[in-house]
C-alpha positions as CSV (number, residue, x, y, z in Angstrom):
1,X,-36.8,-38.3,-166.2
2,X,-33.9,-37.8,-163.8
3,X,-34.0,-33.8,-163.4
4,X,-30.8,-33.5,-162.2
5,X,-29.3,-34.7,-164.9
6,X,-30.0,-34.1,-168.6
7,X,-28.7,-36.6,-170.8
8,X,-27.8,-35.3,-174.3
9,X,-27.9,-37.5,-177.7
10,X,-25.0,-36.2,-180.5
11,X,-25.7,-36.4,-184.1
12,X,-22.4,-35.2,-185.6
13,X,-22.2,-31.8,-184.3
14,X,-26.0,-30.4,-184.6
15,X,-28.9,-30.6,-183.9
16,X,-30.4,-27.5,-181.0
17,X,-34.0,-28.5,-179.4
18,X,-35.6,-30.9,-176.6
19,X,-36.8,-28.9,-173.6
20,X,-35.5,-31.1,-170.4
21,X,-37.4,-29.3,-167.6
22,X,-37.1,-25.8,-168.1
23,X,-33.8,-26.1,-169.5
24,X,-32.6,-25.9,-173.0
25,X,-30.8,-28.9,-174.1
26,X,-28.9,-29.8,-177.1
27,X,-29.5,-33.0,-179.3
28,X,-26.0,-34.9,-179.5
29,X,-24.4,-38.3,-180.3
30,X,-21.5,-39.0,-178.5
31,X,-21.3,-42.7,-179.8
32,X,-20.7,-43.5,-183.4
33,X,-21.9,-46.2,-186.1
34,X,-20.6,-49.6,-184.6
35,X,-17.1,-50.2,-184.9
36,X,-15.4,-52.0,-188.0
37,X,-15.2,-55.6,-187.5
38,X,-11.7,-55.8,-188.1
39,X,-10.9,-52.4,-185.1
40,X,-7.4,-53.1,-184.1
41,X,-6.3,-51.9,-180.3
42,X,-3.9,-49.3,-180.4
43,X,-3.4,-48.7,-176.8
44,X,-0.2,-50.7,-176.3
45,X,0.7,-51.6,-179.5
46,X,4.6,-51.7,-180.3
47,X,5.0,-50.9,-184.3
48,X,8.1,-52.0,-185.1
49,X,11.8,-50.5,-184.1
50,X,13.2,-47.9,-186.1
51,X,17.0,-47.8,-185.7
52,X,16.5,-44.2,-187.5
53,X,13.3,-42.3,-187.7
54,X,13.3,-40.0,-190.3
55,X,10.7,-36.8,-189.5
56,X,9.6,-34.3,-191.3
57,X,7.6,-31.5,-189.7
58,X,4.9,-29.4,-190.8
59,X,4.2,-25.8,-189.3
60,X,7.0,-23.6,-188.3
61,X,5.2,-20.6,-186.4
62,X,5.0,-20.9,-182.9
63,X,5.7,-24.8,-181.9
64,X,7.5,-26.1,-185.2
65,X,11.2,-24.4,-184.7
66,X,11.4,-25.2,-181.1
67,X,10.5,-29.7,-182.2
68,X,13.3,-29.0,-185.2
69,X,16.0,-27.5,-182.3
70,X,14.9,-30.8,-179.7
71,X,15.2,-33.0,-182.4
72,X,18.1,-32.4,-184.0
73,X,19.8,-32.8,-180.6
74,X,18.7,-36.6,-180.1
75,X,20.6,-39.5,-181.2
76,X,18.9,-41.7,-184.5
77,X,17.0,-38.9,-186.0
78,X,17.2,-38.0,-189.4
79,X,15.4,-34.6,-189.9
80,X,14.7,-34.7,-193.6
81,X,11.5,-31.8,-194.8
82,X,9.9,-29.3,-193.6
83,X,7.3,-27.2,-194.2
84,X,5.1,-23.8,-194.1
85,X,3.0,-21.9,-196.0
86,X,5.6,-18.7,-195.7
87,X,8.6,-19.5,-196.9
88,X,10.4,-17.2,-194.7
89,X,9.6,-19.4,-191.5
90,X,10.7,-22.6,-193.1
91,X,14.2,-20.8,-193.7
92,X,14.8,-19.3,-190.6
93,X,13.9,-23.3,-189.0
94,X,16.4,-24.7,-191.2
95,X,19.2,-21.7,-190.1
96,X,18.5,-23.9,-186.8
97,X,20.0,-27.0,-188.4
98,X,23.1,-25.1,-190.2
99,X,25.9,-26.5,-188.1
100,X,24.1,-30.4,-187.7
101,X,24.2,-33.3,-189.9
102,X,20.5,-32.9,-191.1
103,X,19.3,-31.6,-194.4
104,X,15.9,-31.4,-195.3
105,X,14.4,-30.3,-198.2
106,X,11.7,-27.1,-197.8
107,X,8.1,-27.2,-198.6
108,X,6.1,-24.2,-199.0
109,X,4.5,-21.6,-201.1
110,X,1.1,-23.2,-201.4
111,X,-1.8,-24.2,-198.6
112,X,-0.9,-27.7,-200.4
113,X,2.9,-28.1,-200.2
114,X,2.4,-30.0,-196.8
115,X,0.5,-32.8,-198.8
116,X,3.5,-33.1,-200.7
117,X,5.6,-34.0,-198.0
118,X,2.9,-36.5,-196.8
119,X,4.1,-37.9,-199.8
120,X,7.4,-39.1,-199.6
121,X,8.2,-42.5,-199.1
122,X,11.5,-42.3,-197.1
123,X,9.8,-40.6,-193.9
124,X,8.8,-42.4,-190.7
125,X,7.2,-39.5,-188.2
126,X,5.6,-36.1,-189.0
127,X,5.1,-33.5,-187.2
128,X,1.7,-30.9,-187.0
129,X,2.8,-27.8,-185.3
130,X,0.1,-25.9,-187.5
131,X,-3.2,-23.8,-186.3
132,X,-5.9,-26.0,-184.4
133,X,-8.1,-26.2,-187.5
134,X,-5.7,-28.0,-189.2
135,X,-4.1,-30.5,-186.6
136,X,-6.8,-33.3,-187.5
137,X,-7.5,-33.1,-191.2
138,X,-3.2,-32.8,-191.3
139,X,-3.1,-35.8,-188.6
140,X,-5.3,-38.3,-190.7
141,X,-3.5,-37.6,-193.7
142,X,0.0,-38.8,-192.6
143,X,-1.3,-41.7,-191.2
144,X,-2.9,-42.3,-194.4
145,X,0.0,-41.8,-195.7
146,X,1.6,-44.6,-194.5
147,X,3.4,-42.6,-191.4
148,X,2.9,-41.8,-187.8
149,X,1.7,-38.8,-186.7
150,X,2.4,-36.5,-183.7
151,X,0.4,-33.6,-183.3
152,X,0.3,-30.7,-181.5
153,X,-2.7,-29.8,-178.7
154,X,-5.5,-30.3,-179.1
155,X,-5.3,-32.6,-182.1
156,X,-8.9,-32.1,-182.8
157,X,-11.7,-29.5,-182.2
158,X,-14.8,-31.6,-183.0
159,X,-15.7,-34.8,-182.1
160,X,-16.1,-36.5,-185.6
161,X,-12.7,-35.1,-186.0
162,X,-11.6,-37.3,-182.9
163,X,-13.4,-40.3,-184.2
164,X,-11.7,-39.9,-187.7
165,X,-8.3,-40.0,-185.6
166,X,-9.5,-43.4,-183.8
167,X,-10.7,-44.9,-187.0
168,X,-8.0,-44.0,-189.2
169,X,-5.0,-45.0,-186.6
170,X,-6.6,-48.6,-185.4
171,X,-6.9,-48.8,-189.8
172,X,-3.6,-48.1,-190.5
173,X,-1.8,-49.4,-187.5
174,X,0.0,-45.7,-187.5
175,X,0.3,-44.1,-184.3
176,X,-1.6,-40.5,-183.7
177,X,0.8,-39.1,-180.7
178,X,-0.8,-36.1,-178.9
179,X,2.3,-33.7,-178.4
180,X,1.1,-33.2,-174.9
181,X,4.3,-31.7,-173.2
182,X,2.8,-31.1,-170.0
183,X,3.2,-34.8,-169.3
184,X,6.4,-35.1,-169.0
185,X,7.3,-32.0,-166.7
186,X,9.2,-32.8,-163.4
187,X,6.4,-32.7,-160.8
188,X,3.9,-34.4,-163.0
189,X,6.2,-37.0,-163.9
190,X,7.0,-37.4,-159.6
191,X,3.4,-37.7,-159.0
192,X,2.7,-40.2,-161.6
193,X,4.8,-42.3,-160.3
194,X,4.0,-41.5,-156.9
195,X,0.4,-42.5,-157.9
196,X,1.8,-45.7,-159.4
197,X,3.6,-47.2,-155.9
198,X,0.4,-46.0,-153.9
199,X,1.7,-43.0,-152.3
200,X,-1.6,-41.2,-152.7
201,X,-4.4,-44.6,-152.0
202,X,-7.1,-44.3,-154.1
203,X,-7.2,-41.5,-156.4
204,X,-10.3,-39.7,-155.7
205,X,-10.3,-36.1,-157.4
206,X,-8.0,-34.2,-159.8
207,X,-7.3,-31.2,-160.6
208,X,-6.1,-29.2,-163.7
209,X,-6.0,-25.9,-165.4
210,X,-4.9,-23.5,-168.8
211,X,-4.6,-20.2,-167.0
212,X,-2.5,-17.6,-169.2
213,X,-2.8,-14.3,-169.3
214,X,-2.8,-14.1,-173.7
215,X,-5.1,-10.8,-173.7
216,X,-2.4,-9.0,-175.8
217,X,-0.5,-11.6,-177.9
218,X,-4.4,-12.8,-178.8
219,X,-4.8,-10.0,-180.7
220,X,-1.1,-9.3,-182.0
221,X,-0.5,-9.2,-185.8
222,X,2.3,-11.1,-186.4
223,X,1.8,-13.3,-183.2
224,X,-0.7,-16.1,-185.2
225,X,-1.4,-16.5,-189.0
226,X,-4.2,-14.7,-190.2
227,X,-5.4,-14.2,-186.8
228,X,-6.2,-17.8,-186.2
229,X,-6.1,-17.7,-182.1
230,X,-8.1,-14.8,-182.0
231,X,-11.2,-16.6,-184.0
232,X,-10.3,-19.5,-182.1
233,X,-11.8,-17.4,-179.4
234,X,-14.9,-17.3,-180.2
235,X,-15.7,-20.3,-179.0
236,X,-17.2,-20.7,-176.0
237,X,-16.0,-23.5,-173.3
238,X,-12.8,-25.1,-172.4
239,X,-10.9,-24.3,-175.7
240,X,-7.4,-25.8,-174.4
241,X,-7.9,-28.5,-172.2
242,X,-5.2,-30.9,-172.7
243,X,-2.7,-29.0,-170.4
244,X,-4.0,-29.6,-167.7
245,X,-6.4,-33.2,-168.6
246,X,-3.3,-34.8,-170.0
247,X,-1.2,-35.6,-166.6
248,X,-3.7,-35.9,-164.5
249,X,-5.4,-38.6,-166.4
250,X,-2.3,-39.8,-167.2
251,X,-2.8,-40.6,-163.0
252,X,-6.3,-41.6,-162.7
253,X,-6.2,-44.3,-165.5
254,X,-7.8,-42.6,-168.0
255,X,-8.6,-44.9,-171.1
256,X,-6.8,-47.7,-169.1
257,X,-8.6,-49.0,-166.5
258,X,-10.8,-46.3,-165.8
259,X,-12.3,-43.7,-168.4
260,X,-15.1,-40.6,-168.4
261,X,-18.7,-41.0,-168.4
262,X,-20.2,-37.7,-168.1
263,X,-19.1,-33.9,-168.1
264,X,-20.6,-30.5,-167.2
265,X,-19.2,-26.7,-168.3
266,X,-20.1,-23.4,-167.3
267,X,-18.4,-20.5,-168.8
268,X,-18.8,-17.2,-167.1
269,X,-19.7,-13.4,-169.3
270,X,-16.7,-12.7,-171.6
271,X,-15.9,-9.4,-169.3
272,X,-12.5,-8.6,-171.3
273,X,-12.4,-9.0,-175.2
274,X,-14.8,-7.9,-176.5
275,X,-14.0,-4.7,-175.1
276,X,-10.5,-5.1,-176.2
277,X,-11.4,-5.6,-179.7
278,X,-13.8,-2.3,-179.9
279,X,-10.9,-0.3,-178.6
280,X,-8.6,-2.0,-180.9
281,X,-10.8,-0.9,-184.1
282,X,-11.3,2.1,-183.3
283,X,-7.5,3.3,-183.2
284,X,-6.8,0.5,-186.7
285,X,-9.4,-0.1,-188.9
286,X,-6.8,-3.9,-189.5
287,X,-9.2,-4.9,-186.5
288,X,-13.0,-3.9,-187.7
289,X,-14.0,-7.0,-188.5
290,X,-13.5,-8.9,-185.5
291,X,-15.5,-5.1,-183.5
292,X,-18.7,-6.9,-183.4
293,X,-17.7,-10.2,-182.6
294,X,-18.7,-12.5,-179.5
295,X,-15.8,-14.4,-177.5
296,X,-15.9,-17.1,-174.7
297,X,-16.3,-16.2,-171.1
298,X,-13.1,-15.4,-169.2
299,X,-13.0,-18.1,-167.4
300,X,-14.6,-21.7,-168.0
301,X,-14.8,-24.6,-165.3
302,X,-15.8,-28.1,-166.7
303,X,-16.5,-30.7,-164.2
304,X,-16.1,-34.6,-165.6
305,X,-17.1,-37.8,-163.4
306,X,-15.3,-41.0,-164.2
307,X,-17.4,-44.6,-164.7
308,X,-15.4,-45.1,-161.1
309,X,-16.9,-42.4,-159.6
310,X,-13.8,-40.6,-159.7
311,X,-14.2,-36.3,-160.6
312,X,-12.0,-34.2,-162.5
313,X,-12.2,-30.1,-162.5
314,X,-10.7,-28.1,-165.6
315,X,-10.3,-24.7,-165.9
316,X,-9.8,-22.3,-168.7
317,X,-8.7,-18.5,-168.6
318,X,-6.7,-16.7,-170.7
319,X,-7.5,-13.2,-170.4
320,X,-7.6,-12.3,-167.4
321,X,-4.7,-10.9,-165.4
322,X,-3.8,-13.9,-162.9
323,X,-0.3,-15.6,-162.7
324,X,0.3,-18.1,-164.8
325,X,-1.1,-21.6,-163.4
326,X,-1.9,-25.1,-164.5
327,X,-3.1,-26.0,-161.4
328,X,-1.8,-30.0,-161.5
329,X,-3.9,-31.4,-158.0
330,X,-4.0,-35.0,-157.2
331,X,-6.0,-35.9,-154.3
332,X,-6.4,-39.7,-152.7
333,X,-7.3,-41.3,-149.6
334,X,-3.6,-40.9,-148.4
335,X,-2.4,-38.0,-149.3
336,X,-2.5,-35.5,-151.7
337,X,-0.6,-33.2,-154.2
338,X,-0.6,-29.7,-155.4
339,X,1.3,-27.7,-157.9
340,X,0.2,-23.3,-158.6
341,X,0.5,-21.7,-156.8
342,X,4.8,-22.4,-156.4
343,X,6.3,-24.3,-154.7
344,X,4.9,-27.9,-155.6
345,X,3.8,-29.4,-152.3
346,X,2.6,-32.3,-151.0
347,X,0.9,-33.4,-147.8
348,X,-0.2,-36.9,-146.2
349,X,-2.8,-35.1,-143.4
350,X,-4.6,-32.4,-143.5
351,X,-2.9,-30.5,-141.0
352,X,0.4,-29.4,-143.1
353,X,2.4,-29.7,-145.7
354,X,5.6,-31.2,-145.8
355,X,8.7,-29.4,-145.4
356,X,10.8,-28.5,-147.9
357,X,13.1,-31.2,-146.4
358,X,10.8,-34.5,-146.2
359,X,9.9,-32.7,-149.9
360,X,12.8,-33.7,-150.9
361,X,13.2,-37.1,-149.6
362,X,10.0,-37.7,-151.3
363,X,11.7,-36.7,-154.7
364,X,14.9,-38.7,-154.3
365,X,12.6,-41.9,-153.4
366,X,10.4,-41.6,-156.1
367,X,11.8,-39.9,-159.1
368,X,11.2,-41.3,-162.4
369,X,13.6,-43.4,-164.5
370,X,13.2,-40.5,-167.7
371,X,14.4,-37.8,-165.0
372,X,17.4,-39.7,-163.3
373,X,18.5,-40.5,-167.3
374,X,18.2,-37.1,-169.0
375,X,16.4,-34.6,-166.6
376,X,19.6,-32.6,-166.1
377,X,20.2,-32.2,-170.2
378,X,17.0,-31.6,-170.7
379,X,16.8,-28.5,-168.9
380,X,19.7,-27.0,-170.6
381,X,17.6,-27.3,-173.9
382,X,15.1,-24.6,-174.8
383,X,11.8,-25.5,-174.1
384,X,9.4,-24.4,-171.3
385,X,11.7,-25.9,-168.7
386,X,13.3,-29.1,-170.3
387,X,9.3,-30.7,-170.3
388,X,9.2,-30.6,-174.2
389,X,12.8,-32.2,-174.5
390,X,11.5,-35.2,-172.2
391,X,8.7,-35.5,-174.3
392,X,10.3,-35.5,-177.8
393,X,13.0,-37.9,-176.4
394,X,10.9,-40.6,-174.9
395,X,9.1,-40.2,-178.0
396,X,12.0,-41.2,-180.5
397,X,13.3,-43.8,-177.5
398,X,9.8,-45.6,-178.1
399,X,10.0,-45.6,-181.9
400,X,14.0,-47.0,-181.5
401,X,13.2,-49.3,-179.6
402,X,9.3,-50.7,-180.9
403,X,8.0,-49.9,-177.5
404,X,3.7,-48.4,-177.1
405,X,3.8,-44.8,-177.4
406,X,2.7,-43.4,-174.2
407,X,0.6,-41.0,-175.4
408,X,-1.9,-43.0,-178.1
409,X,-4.8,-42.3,-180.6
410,X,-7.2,-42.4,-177.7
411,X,-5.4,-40.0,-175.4
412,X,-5.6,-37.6,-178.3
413,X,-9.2,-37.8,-178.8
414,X,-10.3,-38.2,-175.5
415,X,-8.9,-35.0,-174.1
416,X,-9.3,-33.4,-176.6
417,X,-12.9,-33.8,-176.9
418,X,-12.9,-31.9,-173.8
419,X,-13.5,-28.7,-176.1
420,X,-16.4,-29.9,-178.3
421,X,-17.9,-30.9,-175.2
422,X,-17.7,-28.0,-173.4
423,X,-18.9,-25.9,-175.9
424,X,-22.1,-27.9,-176.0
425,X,-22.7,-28.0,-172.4
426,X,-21.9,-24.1,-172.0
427,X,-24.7,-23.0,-174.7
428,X,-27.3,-25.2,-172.9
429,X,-27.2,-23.9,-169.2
430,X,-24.3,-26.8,-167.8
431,X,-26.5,-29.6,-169.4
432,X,-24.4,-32.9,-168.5
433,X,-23.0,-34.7,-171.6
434,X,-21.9,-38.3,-172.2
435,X,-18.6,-38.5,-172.7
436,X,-17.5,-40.8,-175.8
437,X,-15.7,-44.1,-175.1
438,X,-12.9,-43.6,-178.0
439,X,-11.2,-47.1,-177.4
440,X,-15.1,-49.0,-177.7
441,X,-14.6,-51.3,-174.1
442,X,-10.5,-51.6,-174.6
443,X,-10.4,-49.3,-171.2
444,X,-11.2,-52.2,-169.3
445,X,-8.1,-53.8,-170.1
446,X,-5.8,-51.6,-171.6
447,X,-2.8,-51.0,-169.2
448,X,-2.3,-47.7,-167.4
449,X,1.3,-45.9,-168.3
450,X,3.9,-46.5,-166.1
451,X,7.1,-44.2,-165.8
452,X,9.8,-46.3,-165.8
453,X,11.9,-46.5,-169.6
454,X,11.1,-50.5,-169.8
455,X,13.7,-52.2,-172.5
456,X,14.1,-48.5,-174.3
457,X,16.5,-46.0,-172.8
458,X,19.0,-46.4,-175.3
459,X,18.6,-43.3,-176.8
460,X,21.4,-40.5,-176.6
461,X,20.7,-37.2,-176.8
462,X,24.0,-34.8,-178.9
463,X,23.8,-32.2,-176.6
């Protein structure tokens, strides 16, 4: 047996034995019983155009208010439910809408109401903005449901979840849209298209990251329902990785043409909150139960080599008290790319970086049709930037228009299988871990995503 690396077998989510060596290894299945006879490809599909698409939108917390605002601002939209558990939160979303055209109806009360708006038969799109626990289970539903879903990140924490999201959206022919806004922010967009006309060669290595100082809001009251973040963190590995996966495999093919074969993790001690949370219950007694808990390491690094020999490094910190960064890296065989620390730069030797000048040149030549359309309203709309406006407007442009989605079922799962992944590396010593082929041999031929707006573009935005 190959001692450098230990292969792991899944079998839904258990199974802890098997000495490789001296090291502890986990039993796992990545792969799944066979696929259906019937699988349909859902990478590149077009459902068909929707001169209106009518959404409704569950979870109004921390993500949900901020889609209703974007939305309501984009030309053939029809906003008509939403939903939360509190009914307070689905009030104060709809005060957003007060002086627009759209009327929804409200569902809440009950940890059911949102099946309820599943329901309906005169919606087109929903919308999961609601905890992590609940973005697949919710996902699978609308689609069953006869809609198409778009989900927050990550839509899924386990991997059967992420195979119920393939299975259930090549089924229905419903798309499962990962609500991956980091995709469609200005430098990622450049270099994706950069990457596209051969500015870098040959991709060789990327680079992402989820580093966020959330030490105090984790542990907030009122900041997340029942506390849900905060037991999200006690998990251990790279708990968020779609941030900073999503571009950059958006650039090295990912799922179309190229996909991952193996990944390793390594989390370090958790240094930060576990001490937090003992000096936090011993001044309110609100925070005993969580005194004796254990939480991921500060800091995770997952490492993930392609079938093309092509690597990938993720990172994952959100307690400790570094500037914010997402790290976005793209390096080829011509040049290469780097965003965090600011400025954004970019380099075709290894002896500098260009100037702010031949920067600039750079941008004019190769910026993307989405940004020359709408990049200038889109940063006067709320939202980290005028990243989540591209996103939700390219989104309804595709539906308008019966164009792919650009971020499909298999995106979804793929990065977010990251997580699962991680975890089961970390708690046996960086064991290496197959890494799930979600679209079962479509990567060979799938086509990569290109940023231009094709035959859609149509769309306005009512700004």
């Amino acid at each position: 047996m190959n001692g450098r690396r230990s292969f792991l077998k899944l079998s839904g989510m258990a199974g802890m034995g098997m000495a490789l060596g001296h090291t502890q290894a986990a039993t796992l299945s990545t792969a799944p019983s066979p696929p259906p006879a019937d699988r349909f490809n859902m990478c590149g599909y077009a459902a068909p155009a929707l001169e209106t698409v009518r959404v409704g939108i569950i979870g109004l917390g921390n993500r949900g208010p901020g889609a209703v605002e974007q939305l309501s601002k984009i030309d053939g939209v029809d906003i008509r439910a939403l939903c939360d558990l509190r009914r307070e939160k689905a009030e104060e979303a709809l005060q957003l809408l007060q002086h627009t055209p759209h009327k929804p109806e409200l569902y809440t009360g009950t940890e059911d109401a949102w099946k309820k708006l599943c329901d309906r038969d005169d919606l087109d799109l929903i919308y999961v903005a609601t905890p992590w626990h609940l973005h697949a289970r919710m996902a699978a539903q609308v689609m069953e449901s006869g809609k198409h879903a778009a989900v927050e990140v990550p839509a899924a924490i386990t991997l059967d979840e992420c195979w119920n999201l393939v299975r259930t959206s090549e089924r229905t022919r419903k798309h499962c849209i990962i609500l991956e806004n980091c995709c469609y922010d200005f430098f990622e967009l450049l270099t994706l298209n950069m990457a596209r006309q051969g500015f870098f060669g040959e991709i060789i290595h990327c680079e992402g990251a989820y580093i966020h100082d959330l030490l105090e809001p984790n542990f907030l009251k009122d900041n997340y329902h029942n506390m849900w973040r905060l037991k999200q963190n006690m998990r251990n590995g790279n708990l968020y990785p779609t941030h900073g996966a999503g571009p950059v495999s958006q650039i090295m093919n990912i799922n179309r043409g190229d996909r991952f074969d193996y990944l390793v993790s390594v989390s370090s001690n958790d240094f930060m909150m576990s001490a937090k949370v003992r000096e936090m219950a011993a001044q309110d007694v609100f925070y005993k139960p969580f005194a004796n808990s254990r939480f991921r390491g500060n800091i995770n690094t997952t490492t993930i080599r392609t079938v093309k020999g092509r690597t990938m490094m993720l990172q994952h910190d959100v307690t400790s008290p570094r500037p914010y960064s997402r790290i976005h890296l793209v390096s080829g065989t011509k040049g290469i790319a780097q965003k965090y620390p600011l400025p954004a730069r970019i380099a075709r030797t290894h002896e500098r970086w260009l100037t702010e000048e031949e920067f600039k040149k750079l941008e004019a030549q190769y910026l993307p049709d989405i940004v020359k359309k709408i990049g200038a309203m889109a940063k006067q709309v709320e939202g980290h930037g005028g990243m989540d406006f591209l996103m939700n407007w390219r989104l309804i442009d595709c539906l308008r228009n019966g164009l792919p989605v650009e971020m499909d079922v298999y995106d979804a799962a793929t990065w977010s299988a990251i997580a699962p992944l991680s975890e089961k590396s970390v708690a046996n010593r960086a064991a290496t871990l197959d890494f799930p082929d979600f679209t079962q041999g479509s990567w060979k031929t799938n086509l990569p995503v290109m940023p231009t707006l094709e035959k859609g573009g149509n769309t306005k935005t009512l700004l």
